[in-house]
C-alpha positions in Angstrom: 8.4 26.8 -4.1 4.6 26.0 -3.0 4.4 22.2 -2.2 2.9 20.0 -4.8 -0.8 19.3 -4.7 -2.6 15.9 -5.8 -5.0 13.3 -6.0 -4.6 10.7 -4.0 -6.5 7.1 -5.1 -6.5 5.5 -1.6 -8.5 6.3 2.1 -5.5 4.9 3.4 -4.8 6.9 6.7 -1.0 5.5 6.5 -0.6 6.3 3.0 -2.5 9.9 4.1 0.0 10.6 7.3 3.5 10.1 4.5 2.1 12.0 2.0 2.0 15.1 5.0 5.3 13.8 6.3 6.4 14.9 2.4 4.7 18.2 2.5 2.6 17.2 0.1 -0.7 18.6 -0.2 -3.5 16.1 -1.6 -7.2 15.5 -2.3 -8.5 12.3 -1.9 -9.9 10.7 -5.0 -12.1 7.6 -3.6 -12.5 4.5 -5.6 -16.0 2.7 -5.3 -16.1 -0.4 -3.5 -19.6 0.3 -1.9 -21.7 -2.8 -2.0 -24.3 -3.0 -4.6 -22.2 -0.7 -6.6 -19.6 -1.9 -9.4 -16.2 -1.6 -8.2 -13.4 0.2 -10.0 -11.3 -2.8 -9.7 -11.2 -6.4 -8.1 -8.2 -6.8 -6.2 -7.2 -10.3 -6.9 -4.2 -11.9 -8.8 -4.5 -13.0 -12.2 -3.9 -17.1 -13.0 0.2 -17.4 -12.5 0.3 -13.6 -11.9 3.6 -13.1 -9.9 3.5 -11.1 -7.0 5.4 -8.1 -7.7 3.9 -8.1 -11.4 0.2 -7.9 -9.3 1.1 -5.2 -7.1 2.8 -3.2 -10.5 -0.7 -4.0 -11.9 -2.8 -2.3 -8.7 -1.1 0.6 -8.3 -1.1 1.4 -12.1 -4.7 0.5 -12.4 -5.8 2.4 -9.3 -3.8 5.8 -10.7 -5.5 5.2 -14.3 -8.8 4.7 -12.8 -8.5 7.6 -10.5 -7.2 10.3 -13.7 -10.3 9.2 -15.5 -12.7 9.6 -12.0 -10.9 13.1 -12.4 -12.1 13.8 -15.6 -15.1 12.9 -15.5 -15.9 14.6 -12.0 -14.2 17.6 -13.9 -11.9 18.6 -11.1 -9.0 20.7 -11.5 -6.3 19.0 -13.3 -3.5 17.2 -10.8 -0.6 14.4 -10.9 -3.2 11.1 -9.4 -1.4 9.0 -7.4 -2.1 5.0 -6.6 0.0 2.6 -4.5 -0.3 -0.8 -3.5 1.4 -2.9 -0.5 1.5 -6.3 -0.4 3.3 -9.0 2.0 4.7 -12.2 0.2 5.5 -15.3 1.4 7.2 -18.0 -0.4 6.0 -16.2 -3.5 2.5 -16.5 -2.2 0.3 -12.9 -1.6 -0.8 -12.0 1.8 -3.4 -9.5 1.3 -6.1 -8.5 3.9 -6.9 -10.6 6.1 -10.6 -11.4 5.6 -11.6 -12.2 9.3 -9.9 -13.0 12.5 -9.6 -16.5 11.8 -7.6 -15.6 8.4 -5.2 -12.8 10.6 -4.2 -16.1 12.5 -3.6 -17.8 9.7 -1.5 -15.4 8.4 0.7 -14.6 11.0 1.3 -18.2 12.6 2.6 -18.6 8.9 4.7 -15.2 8.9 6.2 -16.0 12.8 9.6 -16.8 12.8 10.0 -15.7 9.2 11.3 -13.5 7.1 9.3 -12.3 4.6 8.9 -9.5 1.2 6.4 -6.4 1.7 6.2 -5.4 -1.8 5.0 -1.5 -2.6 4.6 0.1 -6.0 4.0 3.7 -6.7 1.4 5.2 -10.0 1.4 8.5 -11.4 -0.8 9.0 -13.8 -0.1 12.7 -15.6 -0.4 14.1 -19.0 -1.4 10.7 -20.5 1.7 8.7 -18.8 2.0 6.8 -15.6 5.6 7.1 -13.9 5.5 4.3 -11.5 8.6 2.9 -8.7 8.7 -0.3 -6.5 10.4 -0.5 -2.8 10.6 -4.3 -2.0 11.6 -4.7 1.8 12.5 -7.9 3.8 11.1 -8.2 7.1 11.5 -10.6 9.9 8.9 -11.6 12.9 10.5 -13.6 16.1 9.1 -16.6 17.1 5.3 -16.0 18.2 3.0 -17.9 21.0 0.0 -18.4 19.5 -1.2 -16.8 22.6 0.8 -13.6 21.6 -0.7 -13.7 18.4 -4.4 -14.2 19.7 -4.1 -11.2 21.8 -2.6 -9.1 19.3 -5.6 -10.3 16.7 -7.7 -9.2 19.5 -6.9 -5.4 19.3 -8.2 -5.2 15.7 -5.0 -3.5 14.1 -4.2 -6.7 11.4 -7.7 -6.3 10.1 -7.2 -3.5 6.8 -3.4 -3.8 7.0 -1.6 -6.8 4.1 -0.4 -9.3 6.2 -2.1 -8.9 9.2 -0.3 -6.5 10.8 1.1 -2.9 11.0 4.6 -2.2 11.3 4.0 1.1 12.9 1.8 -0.2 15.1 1.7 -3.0 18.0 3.4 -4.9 16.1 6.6 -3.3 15.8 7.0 -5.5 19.0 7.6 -8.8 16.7 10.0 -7.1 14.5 13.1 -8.6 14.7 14.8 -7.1 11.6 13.7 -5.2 8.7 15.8 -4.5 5.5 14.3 -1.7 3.0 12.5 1.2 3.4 9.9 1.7 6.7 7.9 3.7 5.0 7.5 1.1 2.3 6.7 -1.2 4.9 4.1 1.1 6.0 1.9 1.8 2.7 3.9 4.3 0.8 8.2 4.6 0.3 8.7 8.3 0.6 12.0 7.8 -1.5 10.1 6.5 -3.9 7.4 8.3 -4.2 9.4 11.8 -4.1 11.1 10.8 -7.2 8.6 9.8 -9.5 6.7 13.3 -8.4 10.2 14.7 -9.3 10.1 12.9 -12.7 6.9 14.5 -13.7 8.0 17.8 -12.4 6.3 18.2 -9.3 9.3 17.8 -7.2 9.1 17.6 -3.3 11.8 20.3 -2.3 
């Protein structure tokens, strides 16, 4: 059985490196968000929008907008997949941080804590989206605000939700995490293999 090939709406490396790790092959379908252009969509919550009801909404939205960027590019016809990962906090969303001042912010809140990282999975094919959700619970130790300076400092928290990157330096404040790693990570590989399964385009 040749491995299944498709679109992939994200320039996520993370989300890049699982969908190899799966054997799946994949073309990158880019959304615009170059400035001075009209972006495909504004990721921000909605008035009272609850957090796993947002990142449901993003990932769908990002597959939908990447079938039509598809079709009207002309390409080959292929399953287009969207995700979106987002930490939450006492039911508030802890996206990007914006700058370093905002990476401090968010993880003097997250240290010592156990928060939700909340993924959701889009497949848009054949006029349907098939979509899943991994929520995980992780927990940071107690954090020096010097530790959390120097770790700003390095650059890693800046494109990752939540400031920081589970498979990266700071796997060194993870005191426990409950759920799926990869989830963590940008993209549950559990997750994702079944809904490629639902739509016949099964992993193995």
């Amino acid at each position: 059985m040749s491995a299944p090939s498709i679109y992939l709406a994200s320039k996520s490396p993370r989300r890049q490196e699982l969908l190899r790790q799966l054997g799946v092959e994949f073309e990158e379908v880019l959304l615009r968000e170059a400035p001075g252009r009209r972006r495909d969509l504004v990721e921000q919550p909605r008035k009272d929008e609850k957090a796993l009801d947002y990142v449901k909404r993003i990932a769908r939205t990002k597959a939908a907008v990447g079938w039509h960027r598809m079709l009207r590019r002309e390409l080959t016809p292929r399953p287009v997949l969207g995700a979106d990962t987002e930490v939450v906090l006492d039911g508030a969303i802890f996206g990007k941080p914006r700058d370093a001042v905002d990476a401090l912010r968010m993880l003097t809140l997250l240290s010592g804590r156990s928060h939700s990282v909340i993924t959701a999975v889009a497949i848009s094919w054949e006029a349907k989206i098939v979509r899943a959700v991994s929520i995980s619970e992780v927990t940071l130790r107690k954090l020096s605000h010097e530790e959390i300076e120097r770790y700003v400092a390095t650059g890693e928290p800046f494109d990752k939700a939540g400031g920081y990157a589970v498979q990266g330096r700071a796997a060194a404040f993870i005191s426990r995490l409950e759920g799926s790693y990869s989830g963590v990570m940008g993209l549950p590989l559990c997750e994702t293999a079944d809904v490629l399964a639902r739509i016949g385009f099964p992993v193995l």
